[in-house]
Each structure stands twice: as structure tokens, then as C-alpha cells.
C-alpha positions in Angstrom: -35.0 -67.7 16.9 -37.4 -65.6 17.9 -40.8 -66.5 20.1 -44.0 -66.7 18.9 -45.7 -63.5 16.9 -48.8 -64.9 15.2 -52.5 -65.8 15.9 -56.1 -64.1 15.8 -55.0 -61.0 18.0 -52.7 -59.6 14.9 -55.6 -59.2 12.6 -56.2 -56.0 13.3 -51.8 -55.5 13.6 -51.8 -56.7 10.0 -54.7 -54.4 8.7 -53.5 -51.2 10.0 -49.5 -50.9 9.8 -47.0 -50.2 6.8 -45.0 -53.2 8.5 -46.7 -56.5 8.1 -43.7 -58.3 8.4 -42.9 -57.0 11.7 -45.7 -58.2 14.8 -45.2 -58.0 18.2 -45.3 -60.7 20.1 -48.3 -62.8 21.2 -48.7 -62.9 25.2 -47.4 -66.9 25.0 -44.4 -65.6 23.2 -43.7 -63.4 26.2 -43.7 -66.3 27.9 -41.6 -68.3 25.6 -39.0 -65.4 25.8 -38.6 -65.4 29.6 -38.4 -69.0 29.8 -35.6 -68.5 27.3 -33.8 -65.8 30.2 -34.2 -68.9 32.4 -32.8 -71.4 30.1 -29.4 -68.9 29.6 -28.7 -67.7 32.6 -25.9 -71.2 33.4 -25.0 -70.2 30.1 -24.1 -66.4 30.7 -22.8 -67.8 34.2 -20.3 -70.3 31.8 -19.7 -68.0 28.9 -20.2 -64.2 29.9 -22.2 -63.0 27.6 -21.6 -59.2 26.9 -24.8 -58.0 24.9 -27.7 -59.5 23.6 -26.9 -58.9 20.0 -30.5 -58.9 18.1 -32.3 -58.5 14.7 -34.6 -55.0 15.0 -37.4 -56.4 13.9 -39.6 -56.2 16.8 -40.3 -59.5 18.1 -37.0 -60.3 18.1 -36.0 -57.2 20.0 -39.2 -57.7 22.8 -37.5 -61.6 23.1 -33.5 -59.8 23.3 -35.2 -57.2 26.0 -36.9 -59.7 28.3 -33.2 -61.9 28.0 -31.1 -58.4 28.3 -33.3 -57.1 31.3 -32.9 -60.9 33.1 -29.2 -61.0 32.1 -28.5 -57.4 32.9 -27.1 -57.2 29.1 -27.6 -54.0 26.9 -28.7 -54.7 23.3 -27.5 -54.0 20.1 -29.5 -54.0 16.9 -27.7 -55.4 14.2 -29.6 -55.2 10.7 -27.8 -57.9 9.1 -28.8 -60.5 11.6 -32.4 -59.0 10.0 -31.5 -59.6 6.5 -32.3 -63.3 6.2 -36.3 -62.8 6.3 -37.5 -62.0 2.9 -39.0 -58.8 3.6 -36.3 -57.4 4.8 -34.1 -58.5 2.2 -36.2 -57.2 -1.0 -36.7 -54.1 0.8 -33.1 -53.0 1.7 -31.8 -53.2 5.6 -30.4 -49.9 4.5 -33.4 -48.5 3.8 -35.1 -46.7 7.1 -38.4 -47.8 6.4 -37.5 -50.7 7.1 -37.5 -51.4 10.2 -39.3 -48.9 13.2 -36.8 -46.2 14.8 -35.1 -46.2 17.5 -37.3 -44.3 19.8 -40.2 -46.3 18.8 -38.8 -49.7 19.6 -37.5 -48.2 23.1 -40.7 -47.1 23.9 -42.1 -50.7 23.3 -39.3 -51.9 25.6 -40.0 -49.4 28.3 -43.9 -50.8 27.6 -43.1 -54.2 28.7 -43.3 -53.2 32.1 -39.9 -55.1 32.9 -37.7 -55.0 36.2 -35.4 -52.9 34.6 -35.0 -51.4 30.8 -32.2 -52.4 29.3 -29.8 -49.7 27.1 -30.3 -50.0 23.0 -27.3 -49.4 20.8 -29.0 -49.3 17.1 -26.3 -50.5 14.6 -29.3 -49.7 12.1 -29.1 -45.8 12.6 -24.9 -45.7 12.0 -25.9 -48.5 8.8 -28.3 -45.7 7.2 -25.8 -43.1 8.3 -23.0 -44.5 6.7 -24.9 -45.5 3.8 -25.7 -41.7 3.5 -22.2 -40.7 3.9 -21.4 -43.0 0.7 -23.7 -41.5 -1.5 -21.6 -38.6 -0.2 -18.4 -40.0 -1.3 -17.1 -40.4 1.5 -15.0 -43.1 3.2 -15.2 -46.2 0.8 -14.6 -48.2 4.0 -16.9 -47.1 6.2 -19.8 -49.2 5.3 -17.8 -52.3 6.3 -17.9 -51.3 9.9 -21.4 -52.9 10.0 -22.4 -56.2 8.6 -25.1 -55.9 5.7 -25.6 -59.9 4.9 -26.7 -62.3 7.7 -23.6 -64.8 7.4 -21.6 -61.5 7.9 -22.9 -60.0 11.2 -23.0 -64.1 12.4 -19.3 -64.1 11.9 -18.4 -61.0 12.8 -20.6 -61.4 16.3 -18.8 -64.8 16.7 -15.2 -63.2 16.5 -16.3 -60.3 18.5 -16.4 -62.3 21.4 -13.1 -64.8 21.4 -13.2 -67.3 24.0 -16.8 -65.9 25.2 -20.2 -66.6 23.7 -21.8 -64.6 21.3 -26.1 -64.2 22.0 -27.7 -63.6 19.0 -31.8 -62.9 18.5 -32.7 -63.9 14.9 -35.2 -65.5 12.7 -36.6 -69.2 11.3 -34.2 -68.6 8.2 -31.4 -67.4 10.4 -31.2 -70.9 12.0 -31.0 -72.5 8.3 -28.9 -70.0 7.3 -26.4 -71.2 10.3 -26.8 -74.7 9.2 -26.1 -74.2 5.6 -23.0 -72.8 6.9 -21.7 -75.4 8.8 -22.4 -77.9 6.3 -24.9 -79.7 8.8 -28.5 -80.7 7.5 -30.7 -78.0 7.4 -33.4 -77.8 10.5 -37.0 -78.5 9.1 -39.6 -76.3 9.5 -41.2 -78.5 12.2 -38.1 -78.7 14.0 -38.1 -74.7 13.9 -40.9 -74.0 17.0 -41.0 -70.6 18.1 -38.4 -70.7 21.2 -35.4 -73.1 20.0 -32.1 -72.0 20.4 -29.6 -73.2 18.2 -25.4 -73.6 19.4 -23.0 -72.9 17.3 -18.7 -73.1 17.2 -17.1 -70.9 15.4 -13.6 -70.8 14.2 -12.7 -67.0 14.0 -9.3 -67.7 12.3 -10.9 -69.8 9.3 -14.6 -68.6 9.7 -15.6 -72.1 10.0 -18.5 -73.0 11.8 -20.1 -76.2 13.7 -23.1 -76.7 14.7 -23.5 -78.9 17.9 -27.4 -78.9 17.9 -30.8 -77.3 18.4 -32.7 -77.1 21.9 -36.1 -76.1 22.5 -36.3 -74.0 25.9 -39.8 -72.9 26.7 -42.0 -74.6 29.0 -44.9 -72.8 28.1 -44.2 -74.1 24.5 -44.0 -77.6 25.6 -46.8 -77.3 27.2 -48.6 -75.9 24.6 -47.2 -78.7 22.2 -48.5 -81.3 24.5 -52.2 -79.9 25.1 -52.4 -79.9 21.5 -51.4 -83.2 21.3 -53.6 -84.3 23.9 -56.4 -82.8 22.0 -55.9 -84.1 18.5 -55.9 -87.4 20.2 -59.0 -86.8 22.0 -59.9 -85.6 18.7 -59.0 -88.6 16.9 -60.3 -90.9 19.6 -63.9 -89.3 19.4 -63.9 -89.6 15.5 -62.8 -93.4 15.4 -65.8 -94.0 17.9 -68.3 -91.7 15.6 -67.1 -93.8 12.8 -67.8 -97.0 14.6 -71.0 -95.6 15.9 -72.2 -94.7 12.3 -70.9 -98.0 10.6 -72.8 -99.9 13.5 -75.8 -98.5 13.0 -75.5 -98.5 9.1 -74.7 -102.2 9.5 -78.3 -102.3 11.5 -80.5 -100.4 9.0 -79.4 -102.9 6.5 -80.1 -105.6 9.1 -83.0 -103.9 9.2 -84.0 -103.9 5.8 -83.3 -107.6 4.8 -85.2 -108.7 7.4 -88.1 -107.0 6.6 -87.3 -108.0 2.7 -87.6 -111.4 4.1 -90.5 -111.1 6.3 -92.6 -109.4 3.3 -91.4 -112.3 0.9 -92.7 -114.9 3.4 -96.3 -112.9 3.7 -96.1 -113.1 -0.5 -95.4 -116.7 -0.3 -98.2 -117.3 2.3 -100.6 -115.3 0.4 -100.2 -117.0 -2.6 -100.3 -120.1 -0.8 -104.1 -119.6 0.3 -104.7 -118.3 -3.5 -104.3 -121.6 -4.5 -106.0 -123.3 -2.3 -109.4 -121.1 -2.8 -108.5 -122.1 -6.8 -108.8 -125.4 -5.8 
């Protein structure tokens, strides 16, 4: 799935653009991505991967161009590995406002500033084309060229590739999605970090698909996971000693205050003492 693409920096993303379902990614999601291009290159080595096939929203195509630049892959944009986040699915992944154009997004490539750019094929321009052509009435067939539902462009970019590996860029519900179809229990949101990457067999003459597991490959993630643990710990740690600091020193006002109770019932027992004695 794709790398991180939230925190305090996007406020300002999120109150100016027509897109708010769409952020960049955050600079530790950079680094999540390239430590994904570390983590696949054994696999491309074992599988050959041809492209980076990815979803165009644009965190997941910054993630397939840091992989596709490492790999030396070219990417294609396939919508319907898109149209398992809700936004894009109530909106249409026909529709062009959608997702940004193709220049746009290979501008924010080229802005990456990596060692080489890597060639975009956008299966989202010949989707809307074809679309067009339709309302056109023209070839009834022509729409089927590109997948429109997730489980579709999955499938077909698992039998695309026979006896190779398919590289797909997608979302949190993507990875679900996969699940649900191989009948395998469904990932939990906490099992879904930012940089997992989730394998996948696929039978191209049945459609059937296994899952053999989910792996999470960013060092920087781990990292990250493990400071934080660190620190609720150090959190905790510092909140069990405030406690015990504030229950001791409760425990000592009350101290506190029965002794004194005490002392001032003695000085009322010893004045009334010497009042009887003066009566006397």
C-alpha cells in the first residue's frame, strides 16, 4: 500500500485543493518508499518485474516513481487499482476530475529530484477516452480494454504477467480488498502501516487467489514505530511515578492531619484537666 501521506504539514494541502483525498507524501513517506525499492530489488532480481503498475492517486504514484526510478521500470496508471478508496469510488474513476492529469503528476515526478525519471503510461487518459467514445456509440467493447473495478485491474495485472510478478501500488482497502478475495482474514487496520507490502498467488486460469502474507519493509517506519514505543513507555513510566508521588504525599497530608487531630485532642484533654483542678 502506499507510504505515509498525513500529518500537520497537509493542513494547508487540505485547505486549498479541489482534491482532499489525494496528498502527497510526507518526507518520512519518501523514505518509506525508497526503503520499499530496497526491499524489491531480490524480488525484481527473482521475478522480473516489467512495470510498476500503480493507482494515480498521487501518493501512490510518488511511492511507484521512487520504486520505477530504483528498478529502472516505467509506470502505468491504472484507475481501477484507484477505485477501492471511497472517494474515488463515489466520484467515478471515469470522471477526469478525478484524479490530476497527466502532465501534472509528471511534473511532480520530475520534482522528486530522482536519478532518473521514469516513463508514465496513463491508462486513466484511454479510460475517459473510451468512456467518451461510448457515449459516442462506438465500440461496445472498447471499455473492457481497461479494468474499471479494483478486483478487475488486480486480476487482469496478475494474468498480464504469467510466470512473472505483477508490482502493484495501491491503497489500505486495496490490501482488504485482496484478502476478501482469497478468502484469507482480512488485515486489521493496525496491521495496515503505511509501507507493508502484501504477496499474492494468483491462479490466471480460475482467477483464484492466495494470499501468502503481509510484510512490513521500511526501516524508517520501524524505526519510527519503536521511538514511539519507547516514548509512550517513558510516558507511562513517568505517570506511574507522578501517581505514586501524588498518592505518597496525599497519604502524608492525611498523616498529617490526624496527627495534629490527635495532638489538639490531647491539649483539650490537658486543659480540661487543669479546669478541674482550679474547681477544686
Amino acid at each position: 500500500r502506499a507510504d505515509e501521506s498525513q500529518g500537520e504539514a497537509f493542513r494547508k494541502f487540505f485547505a486549498t485543493t479541489t482534491r482532499p483525498y489525494d496528498p502527497p507524501l510526507t518526507p518520512l513517506g519518501m523514505d518509506q518508499a525508497r526503503d520499499l525499492a530496497q526491499y524489491l530489488k531480490p524480488h525484481h532480481a527473482k521475478y522480473q518485474f516489467q512495470h510498476v503498475l500503480s493507482s494515480p492517486l498521487l501518493r501512490c504514484v510518488q511511492t511507484a516513481a521512487i520504486v520505477a526510478s530504483e528498478l529502472n521500470l516505467q509506470i502505468i496508471l491504472v484507475p481501477g487499482l484507484a477505485e477501492c478508496v471511497k472517494a474515488a469510488r463515489r466520484l467515478g474513476i471515469t470522471s477526469p476530475d478525478t484524479f490530476d492529469t497527466t502532465s501534472n503528476l509528471q511534473q511532480q515526478v520530475a520534482d522528486l529530484g530522482l536519478k532518473s525519471t521514469p516513463k508514465m503510461i496513463n491508462l486513466v487518459d484511454a479510460l475517459v477516452a473510451k468512456e467518451d467514445g461510448d457515449n459516442d456509440d462506438s465500440d461496445d467493447n472498447d471499455d473492457q480494454d481497461v479494468p474499471v473495478t479494483f478486483s478487475d485491474a488486480a486480476l487482469a495485472a496478475m494474468g498480464a504477467y504469467p510466470r512473472r510478478g505483477a508490482l502493484l501500488i495501491t491503497h489500505r482497502e486495496g490490501v482488504k480488498d485482496l484478502a476478501e478475495m482469497a478468502e484469507a482474514e482480512v488485515p486489521t487496520r493496525k496491521q495496515l502501516v503505511n509501507c507493508v507490502v502484501g504477496r499474492y498467488k494468483c491462479d490466471t486460469s480460475t482467477g483464484a487467489v492466495e494470499m501468502e502474507g503481509l510484510e512490513v519493509t521500511s526501516k524508517a517506519h520501524v524505526a519510527l514505530q519503536q521511538a514511539l514505543q519507547t516514548k509512550r513507555k517513558d510516558k507511562r513510566k513517568r505517570q506511574r511515578g507522578n501517581k505514586a508521588k501524588r498518592q505518597a504525599e496525599l497519604l502524608a497530608k492525611r498523616e498529617a492531619k490526624r496527627k495534629a487531630k490527635l495532638e489538639g485532642g490531647a491539649a483539650d484533654n490537658d486543659d480540661n484537666g487543669d479546669n478541674d483542678d482550679n474547681d477544686d
